[in-house]
C-alpha positions as CSV (number, residue, x, y, z in Angstrom):
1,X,118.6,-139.5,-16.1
2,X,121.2,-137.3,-15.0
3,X,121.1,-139.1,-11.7
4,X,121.5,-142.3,-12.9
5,X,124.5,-141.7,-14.3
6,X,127.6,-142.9,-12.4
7,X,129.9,-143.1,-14.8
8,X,130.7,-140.7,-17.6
9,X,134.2,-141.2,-19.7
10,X,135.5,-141.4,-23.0
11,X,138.4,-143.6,-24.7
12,X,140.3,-142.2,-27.2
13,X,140.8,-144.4,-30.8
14,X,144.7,-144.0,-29.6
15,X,143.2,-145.0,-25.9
16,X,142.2,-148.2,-26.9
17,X,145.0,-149.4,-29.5
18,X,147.1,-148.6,-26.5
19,X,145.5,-150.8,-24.4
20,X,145.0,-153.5,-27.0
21,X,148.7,-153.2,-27.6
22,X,149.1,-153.5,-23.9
23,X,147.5,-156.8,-24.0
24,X,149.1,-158.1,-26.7
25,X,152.6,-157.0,-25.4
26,X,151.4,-159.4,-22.3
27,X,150.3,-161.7,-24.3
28,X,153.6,-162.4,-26.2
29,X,155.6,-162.5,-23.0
30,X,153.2,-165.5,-21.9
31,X,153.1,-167.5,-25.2
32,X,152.3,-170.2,-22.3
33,X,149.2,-169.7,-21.1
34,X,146.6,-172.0,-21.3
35,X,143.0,-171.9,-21.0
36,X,140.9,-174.8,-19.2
37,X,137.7,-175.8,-19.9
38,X,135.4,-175.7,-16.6
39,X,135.7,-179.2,-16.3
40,X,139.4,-179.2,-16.2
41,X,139.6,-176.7,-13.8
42,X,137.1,-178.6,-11.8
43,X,139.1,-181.6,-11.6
44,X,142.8,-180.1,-11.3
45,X,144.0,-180.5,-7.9
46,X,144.4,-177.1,-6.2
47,X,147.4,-175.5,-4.1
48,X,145.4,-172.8,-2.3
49,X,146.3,-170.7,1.0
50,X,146.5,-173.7,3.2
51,X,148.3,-175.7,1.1
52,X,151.5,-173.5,0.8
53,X,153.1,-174.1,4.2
54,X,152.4,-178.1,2.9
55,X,154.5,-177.3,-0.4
56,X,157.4,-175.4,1.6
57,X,158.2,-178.2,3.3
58,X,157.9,-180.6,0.1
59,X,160.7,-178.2,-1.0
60,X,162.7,-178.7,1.2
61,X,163.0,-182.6,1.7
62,X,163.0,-182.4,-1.7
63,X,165.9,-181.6,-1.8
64,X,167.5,-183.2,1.1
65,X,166.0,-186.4,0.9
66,X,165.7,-187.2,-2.6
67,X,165.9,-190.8,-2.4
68,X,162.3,-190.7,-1.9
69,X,161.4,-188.4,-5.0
70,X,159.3,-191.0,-7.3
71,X,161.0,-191.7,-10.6
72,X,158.2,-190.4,-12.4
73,X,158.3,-186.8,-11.0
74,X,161.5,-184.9,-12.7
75,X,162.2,-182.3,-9.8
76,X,163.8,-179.6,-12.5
77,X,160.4,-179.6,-14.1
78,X,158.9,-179.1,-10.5
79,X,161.7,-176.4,-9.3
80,X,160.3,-174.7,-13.0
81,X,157.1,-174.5,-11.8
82,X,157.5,-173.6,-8.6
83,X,159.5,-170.6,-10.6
84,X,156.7,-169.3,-12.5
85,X,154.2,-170.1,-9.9
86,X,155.8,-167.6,-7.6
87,X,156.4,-164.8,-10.9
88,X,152.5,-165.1,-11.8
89,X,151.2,-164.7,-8.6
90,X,153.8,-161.2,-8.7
91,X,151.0,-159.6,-10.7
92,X,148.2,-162.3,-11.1
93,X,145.9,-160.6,-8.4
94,X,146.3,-156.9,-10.2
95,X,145.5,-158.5,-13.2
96,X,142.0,-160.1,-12.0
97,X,141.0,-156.9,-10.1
98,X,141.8,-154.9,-13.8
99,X,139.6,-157.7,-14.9
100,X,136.8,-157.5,-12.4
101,X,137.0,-153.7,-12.6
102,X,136.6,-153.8,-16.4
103,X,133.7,-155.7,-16.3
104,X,132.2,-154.1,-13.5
105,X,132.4,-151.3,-15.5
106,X,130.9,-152.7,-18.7
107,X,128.2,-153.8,-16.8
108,X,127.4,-150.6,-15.1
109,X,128.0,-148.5,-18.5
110,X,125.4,-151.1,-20.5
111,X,122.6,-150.9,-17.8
112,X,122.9,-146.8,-18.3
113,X,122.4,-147.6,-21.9
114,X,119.5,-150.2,-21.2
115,X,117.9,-147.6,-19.2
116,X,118.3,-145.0,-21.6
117,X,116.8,-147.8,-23.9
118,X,113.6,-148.3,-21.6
119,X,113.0,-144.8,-20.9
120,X,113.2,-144.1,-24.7
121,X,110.5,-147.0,-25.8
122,X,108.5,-146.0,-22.6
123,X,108.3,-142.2,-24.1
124,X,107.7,-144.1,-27.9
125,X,104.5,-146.2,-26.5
126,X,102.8,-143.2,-24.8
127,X,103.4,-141.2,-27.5
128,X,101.8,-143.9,-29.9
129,X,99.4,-144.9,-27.1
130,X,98.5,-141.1,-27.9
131,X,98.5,-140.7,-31.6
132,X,101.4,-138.8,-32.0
133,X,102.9,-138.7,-36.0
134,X,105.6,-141.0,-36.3
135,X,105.8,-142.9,-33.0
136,X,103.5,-146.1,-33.8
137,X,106.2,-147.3,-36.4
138,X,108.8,-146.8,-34.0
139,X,106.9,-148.6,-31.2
140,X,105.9,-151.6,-33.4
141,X,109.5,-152.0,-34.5
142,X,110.9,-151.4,-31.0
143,X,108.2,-154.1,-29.3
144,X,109.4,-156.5,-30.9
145,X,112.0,-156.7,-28.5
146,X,109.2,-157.6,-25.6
147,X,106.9,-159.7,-27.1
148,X,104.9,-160.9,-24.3
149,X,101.4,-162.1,-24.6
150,X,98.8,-160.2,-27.2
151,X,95.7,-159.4,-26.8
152,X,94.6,-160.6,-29.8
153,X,95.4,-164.2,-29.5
154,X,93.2,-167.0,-28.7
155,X,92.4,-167.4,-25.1
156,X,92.7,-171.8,-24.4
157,X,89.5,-172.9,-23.5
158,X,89.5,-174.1,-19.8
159,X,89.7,-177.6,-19.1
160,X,86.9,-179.7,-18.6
161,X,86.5,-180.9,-14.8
């Protein structure tokens, strides 16, 4: 299995509570974040790549020509967001890839464990398929997990044609 393994670390206890405290130092200097169900993020208009330059120049006749701001849209509120818009995107795309990179990882540590997991139960079944002391209570416990079909169980009857 030696081979299989690409990744071979260990956290620290301190490790971890520094990185939780990490998070939850974030996490208190955004007290505004907000989480969107799929369908809100769905339906939310989006101000992407190619929308930017459209944006730049809202800016500006914004601010020139603001006889033609609607009386519904309060332009401080706008100027805010614009604001924070421009500080989240300062460390938005670091914070994805630490994202992506921790679950990448999770993903590639759990399918070492999985193998691990298959090789052991394929070692358990031969050595129950072979009579060995001990294994057959393992196996049956561990096949529980894969319960597929039986051989004892009633074969259906073919249909009539």
């Amino acid at each position: 299995m030696s081979s299989d393994n690409r990744i071979s670390a260990v956290l620290s206890d301190e490790d971890v509570t520094a990185v939780q405290g990490a998070l939850a130092a974030a996490r208190a200097v955004l007290p505004f974040l907000v989480t969107l169900s799929a369908q809100e993020r769905q339906a939310l208009p989006r101000l992407g790549p190619k929308s930017v330059g459209f944006d730049e120049k809202c800016v500006t006749y914004m601010t020139n020509r603001a006889q033609f701001v609607p009386g519904f849209v309060d332009l401080a509120e706008v100027q805010k967001d614009r604001a924070l818009r421009s500080q989240l995107l300062r460390f938005a795309a670091e914070l994805q890839t630490l994202a992506a990179s921790v679950d990448d990882t999770l993903q590639l540590v759990a399918s070492e464990v999985w193998m691990a997991d298959l090789a052991y139960y394929q070692s358990v079944r031969e050595a129950a398929h072979r009579g060995r002391d001990g294994a057959q209570d393992v196996y049956d416990d561990l096949r529980q997990r894969f319960p597929g079909p039986r051989a004892n169980r009633a074969v259906p009857e073919p249909a009539a044609a």
